[in-house]
C-alpha positions in Angstrom: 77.1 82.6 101.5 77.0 85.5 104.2 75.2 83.9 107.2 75.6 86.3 109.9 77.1 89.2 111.0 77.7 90.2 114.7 78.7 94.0 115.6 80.0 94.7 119.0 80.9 97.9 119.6 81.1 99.6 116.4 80.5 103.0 115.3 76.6 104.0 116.5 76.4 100.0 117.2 76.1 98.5 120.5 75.7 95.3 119.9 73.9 93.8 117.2 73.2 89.9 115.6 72.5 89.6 111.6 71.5 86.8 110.3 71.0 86.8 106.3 69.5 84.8 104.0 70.6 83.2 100.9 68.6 85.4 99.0 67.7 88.7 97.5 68.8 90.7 101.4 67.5 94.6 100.9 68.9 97.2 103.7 67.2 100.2 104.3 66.9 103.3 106.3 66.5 107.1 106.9 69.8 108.8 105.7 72.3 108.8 108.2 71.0 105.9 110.5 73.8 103.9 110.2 73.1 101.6 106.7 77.1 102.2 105.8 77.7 101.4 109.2 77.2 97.4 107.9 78.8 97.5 104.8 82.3 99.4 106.8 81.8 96.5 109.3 81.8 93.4 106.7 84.5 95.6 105.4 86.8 96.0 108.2 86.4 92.1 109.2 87.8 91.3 105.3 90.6 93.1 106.5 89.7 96.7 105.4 91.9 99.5 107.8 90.7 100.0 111.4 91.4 103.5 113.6 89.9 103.6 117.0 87.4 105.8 115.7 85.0 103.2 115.0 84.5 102.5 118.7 81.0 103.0 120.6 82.6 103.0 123.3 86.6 104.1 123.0 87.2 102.1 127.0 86.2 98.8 125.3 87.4 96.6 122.9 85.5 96.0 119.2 84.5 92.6 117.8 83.5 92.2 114.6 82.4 88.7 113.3 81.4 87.4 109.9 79.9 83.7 109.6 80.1 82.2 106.0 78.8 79.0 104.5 81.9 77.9 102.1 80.2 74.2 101.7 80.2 74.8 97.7 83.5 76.5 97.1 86.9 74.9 96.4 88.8 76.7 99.2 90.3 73.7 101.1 93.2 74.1 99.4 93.6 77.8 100.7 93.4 76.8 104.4 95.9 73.7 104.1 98.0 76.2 101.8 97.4 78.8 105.2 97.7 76.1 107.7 94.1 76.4 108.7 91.4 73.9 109.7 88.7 73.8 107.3 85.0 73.8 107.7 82.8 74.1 105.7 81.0 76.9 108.2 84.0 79.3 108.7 83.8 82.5 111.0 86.4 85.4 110.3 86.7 87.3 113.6 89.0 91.6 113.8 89.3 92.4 117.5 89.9 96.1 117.8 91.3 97.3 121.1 91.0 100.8 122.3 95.0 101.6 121.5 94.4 100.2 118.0 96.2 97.4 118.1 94.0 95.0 115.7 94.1 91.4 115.6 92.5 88.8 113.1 91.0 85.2 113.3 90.1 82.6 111.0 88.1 79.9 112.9 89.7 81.1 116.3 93.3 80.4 114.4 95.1 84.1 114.6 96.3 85.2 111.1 97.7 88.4 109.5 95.3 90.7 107.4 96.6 89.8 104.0 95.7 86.4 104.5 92.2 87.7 105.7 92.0 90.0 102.6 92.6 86.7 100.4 90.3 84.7 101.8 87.6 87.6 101.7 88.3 87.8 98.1 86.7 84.2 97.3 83.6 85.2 99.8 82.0 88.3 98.8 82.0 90.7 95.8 81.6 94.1 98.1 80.3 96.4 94.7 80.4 100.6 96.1 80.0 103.5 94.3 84.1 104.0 94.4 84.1 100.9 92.7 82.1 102.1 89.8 85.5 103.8 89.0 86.9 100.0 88.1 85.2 100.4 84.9 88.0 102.3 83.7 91.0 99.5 85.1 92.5 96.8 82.7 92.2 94.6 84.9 88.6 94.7 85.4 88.0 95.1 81.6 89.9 91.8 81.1 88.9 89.6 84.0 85.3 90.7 82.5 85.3 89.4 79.5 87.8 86.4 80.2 85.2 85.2 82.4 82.6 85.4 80.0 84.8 83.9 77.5 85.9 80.9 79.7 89.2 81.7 79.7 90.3 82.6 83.2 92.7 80.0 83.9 94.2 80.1 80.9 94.9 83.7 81.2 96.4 83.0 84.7 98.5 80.5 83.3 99.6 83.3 80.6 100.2 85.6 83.0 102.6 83.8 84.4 104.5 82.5 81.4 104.6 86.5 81.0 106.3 86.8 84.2 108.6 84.1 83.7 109.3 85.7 80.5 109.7 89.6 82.2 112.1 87.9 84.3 114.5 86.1 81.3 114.3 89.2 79.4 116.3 91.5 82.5 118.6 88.2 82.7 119.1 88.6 79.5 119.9 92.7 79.9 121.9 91.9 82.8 124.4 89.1 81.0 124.3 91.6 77.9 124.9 94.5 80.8 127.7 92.7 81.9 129.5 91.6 78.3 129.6 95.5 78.1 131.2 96.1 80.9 134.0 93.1 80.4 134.4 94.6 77.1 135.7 97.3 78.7 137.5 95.6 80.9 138.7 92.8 78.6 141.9 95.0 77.2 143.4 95.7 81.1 142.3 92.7 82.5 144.3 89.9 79.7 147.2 92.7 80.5 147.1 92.1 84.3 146.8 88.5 83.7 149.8 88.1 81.2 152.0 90.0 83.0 151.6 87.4 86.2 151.7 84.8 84.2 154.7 85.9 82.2 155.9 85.8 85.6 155.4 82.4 86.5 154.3 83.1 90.0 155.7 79.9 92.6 154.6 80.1 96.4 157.5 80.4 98.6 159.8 81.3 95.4 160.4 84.9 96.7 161.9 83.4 100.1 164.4 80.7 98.3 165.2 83.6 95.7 166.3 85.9 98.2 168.6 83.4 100.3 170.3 82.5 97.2 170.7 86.0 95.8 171.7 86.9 99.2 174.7 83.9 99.4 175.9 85.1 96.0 176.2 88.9 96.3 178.2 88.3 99.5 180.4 85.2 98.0 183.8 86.5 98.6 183.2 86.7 102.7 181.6 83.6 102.4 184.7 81.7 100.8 187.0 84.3 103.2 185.1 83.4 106.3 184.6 79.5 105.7 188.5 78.5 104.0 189.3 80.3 107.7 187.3 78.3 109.9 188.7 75.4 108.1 192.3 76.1 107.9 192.0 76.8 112.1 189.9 73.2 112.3 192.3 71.0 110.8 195.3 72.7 108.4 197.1 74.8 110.1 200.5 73.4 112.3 198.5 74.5 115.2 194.7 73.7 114.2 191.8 73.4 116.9 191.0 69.6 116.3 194.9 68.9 117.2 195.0 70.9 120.3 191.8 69.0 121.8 193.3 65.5 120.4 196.8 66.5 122.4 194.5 67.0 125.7 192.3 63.8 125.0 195.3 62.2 124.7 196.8 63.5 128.4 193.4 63.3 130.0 193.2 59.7 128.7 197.0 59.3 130.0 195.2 59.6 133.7 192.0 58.0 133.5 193.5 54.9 135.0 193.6 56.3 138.4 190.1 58.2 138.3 187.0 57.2 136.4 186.2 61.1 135.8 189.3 61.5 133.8 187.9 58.9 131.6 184.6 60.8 131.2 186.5 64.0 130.3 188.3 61.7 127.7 185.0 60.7 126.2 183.3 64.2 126.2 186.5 65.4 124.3 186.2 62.7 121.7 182.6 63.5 120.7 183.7 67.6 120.4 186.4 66.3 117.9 184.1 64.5 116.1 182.1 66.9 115.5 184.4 69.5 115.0 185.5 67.3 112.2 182.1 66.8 110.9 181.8 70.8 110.9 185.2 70.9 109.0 184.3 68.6 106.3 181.1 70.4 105.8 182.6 73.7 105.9 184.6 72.3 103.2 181.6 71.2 101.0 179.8 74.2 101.3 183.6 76.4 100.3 183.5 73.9 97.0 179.4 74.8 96.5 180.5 78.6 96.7 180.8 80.2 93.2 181.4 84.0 91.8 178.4 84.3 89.6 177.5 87.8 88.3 175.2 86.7 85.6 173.0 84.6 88.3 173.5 87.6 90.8 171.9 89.7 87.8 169.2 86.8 87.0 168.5 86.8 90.3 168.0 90.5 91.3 165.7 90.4 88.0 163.7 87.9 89.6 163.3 89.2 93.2 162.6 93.1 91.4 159.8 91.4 89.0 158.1 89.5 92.0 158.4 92.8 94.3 157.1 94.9 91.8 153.8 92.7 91.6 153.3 92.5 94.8 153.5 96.4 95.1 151.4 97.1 92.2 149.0 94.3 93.7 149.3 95.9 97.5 150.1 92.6 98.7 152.7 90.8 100.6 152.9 87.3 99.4 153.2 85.1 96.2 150.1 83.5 97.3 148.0 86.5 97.2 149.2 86.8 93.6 148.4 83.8 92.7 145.2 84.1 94.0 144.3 87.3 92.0 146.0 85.2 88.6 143.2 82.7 89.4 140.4 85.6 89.4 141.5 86.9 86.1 141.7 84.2 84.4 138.0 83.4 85.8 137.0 86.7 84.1 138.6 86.3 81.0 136.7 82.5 80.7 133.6 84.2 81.4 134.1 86.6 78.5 135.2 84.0 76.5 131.6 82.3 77.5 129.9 84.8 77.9 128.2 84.7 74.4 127.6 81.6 74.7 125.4 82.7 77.7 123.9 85.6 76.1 123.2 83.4 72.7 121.6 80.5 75.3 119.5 83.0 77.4 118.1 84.7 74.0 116.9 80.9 72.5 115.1 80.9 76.0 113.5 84.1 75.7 112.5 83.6 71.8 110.8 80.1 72.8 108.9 81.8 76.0 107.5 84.6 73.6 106.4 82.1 70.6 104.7 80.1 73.3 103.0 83.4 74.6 102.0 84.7 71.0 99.9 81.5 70.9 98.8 81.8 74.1 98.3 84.9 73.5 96.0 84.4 69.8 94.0 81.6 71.4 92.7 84.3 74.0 92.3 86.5 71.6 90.4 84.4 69.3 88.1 83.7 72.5 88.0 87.3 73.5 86.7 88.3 69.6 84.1 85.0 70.0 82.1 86.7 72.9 82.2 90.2 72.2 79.2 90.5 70.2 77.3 88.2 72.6 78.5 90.9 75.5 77.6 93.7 73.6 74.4 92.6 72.6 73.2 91.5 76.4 74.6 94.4 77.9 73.0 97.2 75.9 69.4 94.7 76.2 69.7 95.3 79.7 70.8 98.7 79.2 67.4 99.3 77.3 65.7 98.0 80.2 67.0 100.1 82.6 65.5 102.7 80.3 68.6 103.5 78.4 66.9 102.8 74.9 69.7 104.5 72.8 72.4 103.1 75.1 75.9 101.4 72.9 78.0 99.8 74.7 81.0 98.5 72.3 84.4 96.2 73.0 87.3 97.5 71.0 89.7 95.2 71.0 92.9 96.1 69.1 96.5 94.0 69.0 99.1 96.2 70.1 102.2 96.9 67.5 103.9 94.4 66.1 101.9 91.9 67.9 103.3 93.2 71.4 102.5 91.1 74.3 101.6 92.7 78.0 99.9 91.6 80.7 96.6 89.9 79.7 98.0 88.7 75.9 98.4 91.2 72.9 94.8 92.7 73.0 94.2 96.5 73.8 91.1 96.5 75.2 88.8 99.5 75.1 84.9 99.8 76.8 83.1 102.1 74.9 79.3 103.9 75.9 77.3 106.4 74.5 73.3 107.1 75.8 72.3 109.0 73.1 71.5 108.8 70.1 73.6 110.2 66.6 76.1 109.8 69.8 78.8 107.6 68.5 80.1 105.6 71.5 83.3 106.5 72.9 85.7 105.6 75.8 83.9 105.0 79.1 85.5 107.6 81.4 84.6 109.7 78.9 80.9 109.3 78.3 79.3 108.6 81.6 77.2 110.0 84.2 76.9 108.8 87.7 73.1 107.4 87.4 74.5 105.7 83.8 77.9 104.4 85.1 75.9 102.5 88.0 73.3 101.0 85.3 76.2 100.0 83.3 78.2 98.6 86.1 75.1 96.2 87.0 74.4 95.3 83.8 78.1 94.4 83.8 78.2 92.5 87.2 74.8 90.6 86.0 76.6 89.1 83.4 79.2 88.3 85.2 77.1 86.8 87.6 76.8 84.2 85.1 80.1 83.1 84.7 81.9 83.6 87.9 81.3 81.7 91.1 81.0 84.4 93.6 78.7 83.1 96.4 78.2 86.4 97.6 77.4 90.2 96.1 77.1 93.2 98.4 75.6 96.3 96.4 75.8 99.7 97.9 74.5 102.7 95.8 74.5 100.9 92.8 70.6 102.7 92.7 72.6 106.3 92.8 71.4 108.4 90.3 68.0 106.6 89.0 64.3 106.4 90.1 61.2 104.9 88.9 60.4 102.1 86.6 64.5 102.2 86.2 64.5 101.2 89.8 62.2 98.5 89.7 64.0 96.9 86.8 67.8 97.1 88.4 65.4 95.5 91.3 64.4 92.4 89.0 68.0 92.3 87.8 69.2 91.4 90.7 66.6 89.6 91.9 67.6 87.2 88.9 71.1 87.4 89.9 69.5 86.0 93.4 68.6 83.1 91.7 72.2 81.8 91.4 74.1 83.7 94.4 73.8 85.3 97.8 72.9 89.4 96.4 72.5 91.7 99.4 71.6 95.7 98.4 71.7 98.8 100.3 69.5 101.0 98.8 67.0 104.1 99.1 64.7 103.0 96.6 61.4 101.6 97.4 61.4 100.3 93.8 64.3 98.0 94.6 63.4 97.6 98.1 60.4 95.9 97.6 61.8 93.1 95.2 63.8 91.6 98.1 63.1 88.5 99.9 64.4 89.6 103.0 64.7 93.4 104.3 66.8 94.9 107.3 65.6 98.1 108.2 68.2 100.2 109.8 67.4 103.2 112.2 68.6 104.8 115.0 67.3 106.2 118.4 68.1 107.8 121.7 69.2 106.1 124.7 70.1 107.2 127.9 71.0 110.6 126.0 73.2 108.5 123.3 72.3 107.9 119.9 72.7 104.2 119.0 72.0 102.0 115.7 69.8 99.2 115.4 68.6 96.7 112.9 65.7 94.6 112.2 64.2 92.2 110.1 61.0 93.5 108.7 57.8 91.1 108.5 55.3 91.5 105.6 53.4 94.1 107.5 56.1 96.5 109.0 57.8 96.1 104.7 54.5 97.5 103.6 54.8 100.5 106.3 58.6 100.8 105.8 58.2 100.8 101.7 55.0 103.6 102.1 57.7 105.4 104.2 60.4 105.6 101.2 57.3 106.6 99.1 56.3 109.5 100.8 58.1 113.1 102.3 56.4 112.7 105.6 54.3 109.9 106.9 52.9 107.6 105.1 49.2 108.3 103.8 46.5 105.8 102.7 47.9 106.0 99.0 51.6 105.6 99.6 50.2 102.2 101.8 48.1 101.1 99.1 51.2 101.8 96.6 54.0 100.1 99.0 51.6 96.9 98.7 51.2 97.0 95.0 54.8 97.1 94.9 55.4 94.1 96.9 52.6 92.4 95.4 54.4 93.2 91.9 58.1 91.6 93.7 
């Protein structure tokens, strides 16, 4: 429940301390003194939007605090979800400064406003005359008679099988989005990917290839060149490895009578060894030497079908190509699986909406169970409110072929008609501002039944209606009281007097500036405050002696 509210600050408010009660709480007050100056604060501490308009004064900062008594609602999983410290006395604090700039607290623990907003939702139902327009939102419609019915959670769970099912169904557009588009591909792409591997791609291979290709096409040099080197080794009469044996054999002739002689004998010896070495090798590699124009052409095939790849790729290396082999022949397996994907996802999606049609039929079947019982108590009250040839009617249709949306596969409909031979027809249609708020309360005092809302704020939920109309909403919610916090802004002496606690709101000069004040009303200043709302001017003996019958009435 709403304990407090403390305004610092705010609009025509200085400063000002609220303390409600868990009760029937009536607000009153000459037009303009500052009655919606409340509700925009409670309002703007749930996380409504701030400008720096609201200030008093626009040097100083605005505070706005809400106290609430959550002892009886199951929100300590929100704040350990929020990574706040519960209480079961919580206080939601908006700092305003004069820039702006807003910041929010939960318990003195700084948090963003959607978290405010979704705590605010579990504290207080704020009902205003835009929200009359609700009426007309599926949403509302639903959550309506769901909550009558008893169905809630199982619609929440519903819902989101239905989003889970949203989601497979544009995974399942997406894999059928993409077989289309391999389809198209499919024909090129198994081209590509033949003609590499017809290929038979090798890393390196272009390298070796070229070398060999190279050695062949210039064989003739090659056999010219090394029989030459040979032949001047080690065949001619003159050859190089006899010369430097004729020289190791004079230097070794000497080396008796110097030690360096020696040396040079020894250095000579290793250069004929290897010149040796050189000339048997040059030898091996003449004998390895063939004239081979078929392998030059098998070759030059080779190298040209490699090169050609590589240019049609716009890459430089084997490797490359083998790496854009290994990413075709990925797309082509994911063709080839592809329906096997597509057949998968589909069993998933048929499962998720047979589950949902049941879903869907038990809520139905719960929906159907209540509607009478709704129609009946809601055009009861309707009477009462002195709206005797009020209908108000649930039309609750499946959609084609059993279609599910949001809420399951009903199509639901309010209808309303207030006169009679008047066959009732859709809501937007058929009501006028004094009959939509009567309707809406009738609406909100049945739901009062069956949702756990500790709080309800009304404001101009009286608009449009007077009289003995006005005293009855006044015992509707009164009896609403009985189970929840109800707190009412209203006009209406009627209503006014059937509260339990009344804040009168009004507004005087001082020091030349026009501020906002409120206070609780005792027995005697109610009777003068209700004779006030009675009468045009001030209050004669009669509007007194009426104000009193009315409370006495309450």
């Amino acid at each position: 429940m709403l304990k407090e509210l403390r305004v610092q600050n705010f609009a025509l408010i200085n400063r000002a301390e609220i303390t409600f009660q868990n009760s029937f709480v009536v607000i009153t007050g000459e037009t303009g003194a500052g009655k919606s100056i409340l509700l925009d604060a409670i309002s703007l501490v749930l996380g409504g939007k701030s400008t720096t308009s609201f200030a008093f004064d626009n040097s100083q900062k605005t505070i706005l605090e809400i106290i609430f008594d959550i002892s009886k609602l199951a929100l300590k999983d929100f704040f350990k979800e929020n990574d706040l410290d519960y209480s079961e006395e919580i206080i939601l604090r908006r700092e305003i400064t004069p820039e702006g700039k807003s910041r929010c607290f939960i318990n003195d623990t700084l948090v963003n406003i959607p978290t405010l907003k979704a705590l605010g939702d579990y504290l207080i139902d704020i009902h205003s005359q835009h929200q009359n327009l609700m009426i007309n939102t599926p949403l509302f419609r639903y959550n309506f008679i769901d909550a009558v019915a008893g169905c809630l959670d199982e619609r929440y769970e519903y819902t989101t099988l239905f989003k889970q099912l949203e989601k497979e169904k544009k995974n399942l557009e997406a894999l059928i989005q993409e077989q289309q588009n391999l389809q198209k591909e499919s024909d090129y792409t198994n081209y590509l990917l033949n003609e590499l591997l017809d290929v038979k791609i090798q890393e390196g291979e272009l390298h070796r290839v070229e070398e060999e290709l190279n050695q062949l096409e210039n064989a003739e040099i090659i056999i010219q060149q090394l029989s030459s080197s040979v032949q001047s080794l080690q065949e001619t009469d003159i050859n190089v490895i006899q010369l430097l044996t004729q020289i190791k054999n004079n230097l070794q002739s000497i080396s008796k009578y110097n030690s360096k002689y020696e040396a040079l004998v020894q250095r000579l010896q290793s250069n004929i060894i290897e010149l040796k070495d050189i000339a048997r090798e040059s030898e091996h590699l003449l004998n390895d030497i063939e004239i081979d124009p078929e392998r030059i052409e098998q070759l030059s095939t080779r190298v040209d079908s490699i090169n050609k790849l590589l240019k049609k790729h716009n890459i430089k290396t084997e490797k490359e190509l083998l790496v854009i082999q290994n990413e075709l022949q990925k797309k082509i397996s994911q063709y080839q699986n592809i329906d096997d994907s597509i057949l998968e996802k589909k069993k998933q999606v048929d499962a998720l909406e047979n589950a949902l049609q049941q879903k869907a039929q038990h809520l139905s079947e719960k929906r159907t169970k209540v509607r009478d019982f709704i129609q009946h108590t809601c055009t009861q009250l309707l009477k009462e409110l002195a709206m005797p040839n009020a209908q108000f009617r649930i039309d609750i249709q499946h959609k084609e072929n059993n279609e599910l949306n949001m809420y399951g596969k009903d199509e639901i409909k309010f209808l309303f008609s207030a006169n009679k031979g008047i066959a009732p027809s859709e809501v937007q249609k058929a009501v006028s501002g004094g009959e939509i708020s009567r309707l809406m309360l009738a609406i909100k005092s049945i739901m009062a039944q069956h949702i756990h809302l500790p709080s309800i704020l009304f404001d101009e939920i009286d608009t449009g209606v007077s009289g003995a109309v006005a005293g009855k909403m006044g015992d509707i919610m009164k009896n609403m009281s009985d189970t929840m916090q109800v707190i009412v802004i209203t006009h209406l002496p009627q209503i006014a007097a059937k509260g339990q606690q009344h804040l009168y709101v009004y507004k005087k000069e001082v020091e030349n500036k026009t501020i906002t004040f409120i206070e609780e009303l005792n027995k005697q200043n109610r009777v003068f405050e209700i004779a006030k709302m009675l009468s045009s001017g001030k209050p004669g003996e009669a509007a007194i002696q009426n104000a009193k019958e009315l409370l006495n009435q309450a």
